[in-house]
C-alpha positions, 0 to 999 in steps of 0.5 A: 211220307218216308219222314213218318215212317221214320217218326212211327218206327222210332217211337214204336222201338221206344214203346216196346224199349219202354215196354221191356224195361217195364217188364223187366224192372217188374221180374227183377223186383218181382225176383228180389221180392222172392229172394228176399222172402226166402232169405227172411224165411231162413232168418225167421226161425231157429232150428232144435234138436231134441235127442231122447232117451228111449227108456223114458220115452216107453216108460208105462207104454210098454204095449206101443214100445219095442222090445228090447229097447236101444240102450243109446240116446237117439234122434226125436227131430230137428224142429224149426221154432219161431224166433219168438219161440212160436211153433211152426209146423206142416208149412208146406203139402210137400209129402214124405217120399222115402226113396229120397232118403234111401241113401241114409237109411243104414244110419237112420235105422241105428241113430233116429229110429222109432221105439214105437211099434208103428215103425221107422218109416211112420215116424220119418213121415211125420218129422218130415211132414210136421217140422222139415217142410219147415226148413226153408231150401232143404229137401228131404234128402237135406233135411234128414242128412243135416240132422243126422251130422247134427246127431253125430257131430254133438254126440250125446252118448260120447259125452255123457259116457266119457265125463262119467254119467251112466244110466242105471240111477238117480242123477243130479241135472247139474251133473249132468249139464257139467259133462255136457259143457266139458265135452265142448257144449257151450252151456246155453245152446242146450237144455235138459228137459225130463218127464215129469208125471212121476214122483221122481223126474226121468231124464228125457231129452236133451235139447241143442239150439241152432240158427236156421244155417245150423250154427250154435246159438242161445236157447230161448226155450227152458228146462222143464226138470222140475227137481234136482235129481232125475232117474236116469234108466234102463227099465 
């Protein structure tokens, strides 16, 4: 009798072992299979920034535009494309909570504000619905500081500004890209795109292309310039 006891007990503890182990190898695959999503999710896709000038943005749209208009190049967004170059947007229902971004405020109201009339707030809301639920692991907070870092690390305004390129005429795209390289860009990490519906060009955005941890790389986008020289602003 006490023979069986034994015989039952023992195989009971390797049933619930066995048992355990099974469940356990299943959370610790299942756990891997998580971690790898998430790593593939950040290699997926590379992230662009896109720096506008405001003056271009409200050209003919001077009824939906603030007045006066910023005479600086400010944040359009950082956009996680697809590495085939696809767009990918709106990848989670996570909504906009602008308490969580309040920290930043005094730097976003001055380098990524709204030229539109509908506002600052407005606008944060659909970069963060539209393209930062995109950006794997990062929170709001993450997702509006990094950008701004981006923004004031590769400063545009600086660049242009002390390699000779000031708005107010007709400007050569090549010049434009020269100044940019000799302040430290590499030359294929950037494009210069413009607003084509006019006779003549406008220089509109200056596009930076970054892998998923924000480090430089090649830009599998093009210039859309479609003319050597563009009108570079303030009207």
């Amino acid at each position: 009798m006490n023979l069986k006891i034994v015989a039952f007990t023992t195989i009971a503890v390797i049933i619930i072992n066995l048992g355990i182990g099974i469940w356990y190898g299943f959370y610790k695959q299942s756990n891997n299979s998580i971690e790898i999503r998430s790593i593939n999710a950040k290699v997926n896709y590379y992230n662009v920034l896109s720096i506008n000038w405001p003056f271009t943005v409200c050209v003919n749209a001077t009824k939906s535009c603030i007045r006066p208009l910023p005479n600086r190049w400010t944040i359009h967004g950082l956009w996680p494309n697809g590495l085939d170059n696809s767009m990918i947007f709106d990848c989670t229902s996570e909504k906009y909570d602008s308490n969580q971004i309040r920290m930043l405020k005094t730097r976003m109201d001055e380098q990524w504000l709204s030229v539109k009339k509908s506002g600052n707030d407005a606008f944060w809301k659909h970069e963060w619905q539209k393209h930062g639920t995109c950006a794997t692991g990062y929170s709001q907070y993450d997702y509006f500081n990094k950008t701004l870092s981006l923004f004031e690390r590769y400063d545009v305004n600086r660049m242009l500004k002390n390699n000779g390129i000031n708005y107010g005429s007709l400007i050569n795209v090549a010049d434009i890209r020269r100044a940019l390289e000799a302040s430290g860009l590499r030359s294929d990490m950037f494009v210069i795109q413009c607003k084509n519906s006019y006779k003549q060009p406008y220089l509109f955005e200056i596009r930076m292309c970054f892998t998923a941890d924000l480090k430089p790389m090649t830009c599998a986008i093009k210039s859309n310039c479609k003319k050597p020289q563009v009108f570079y602003v303030m009207k």
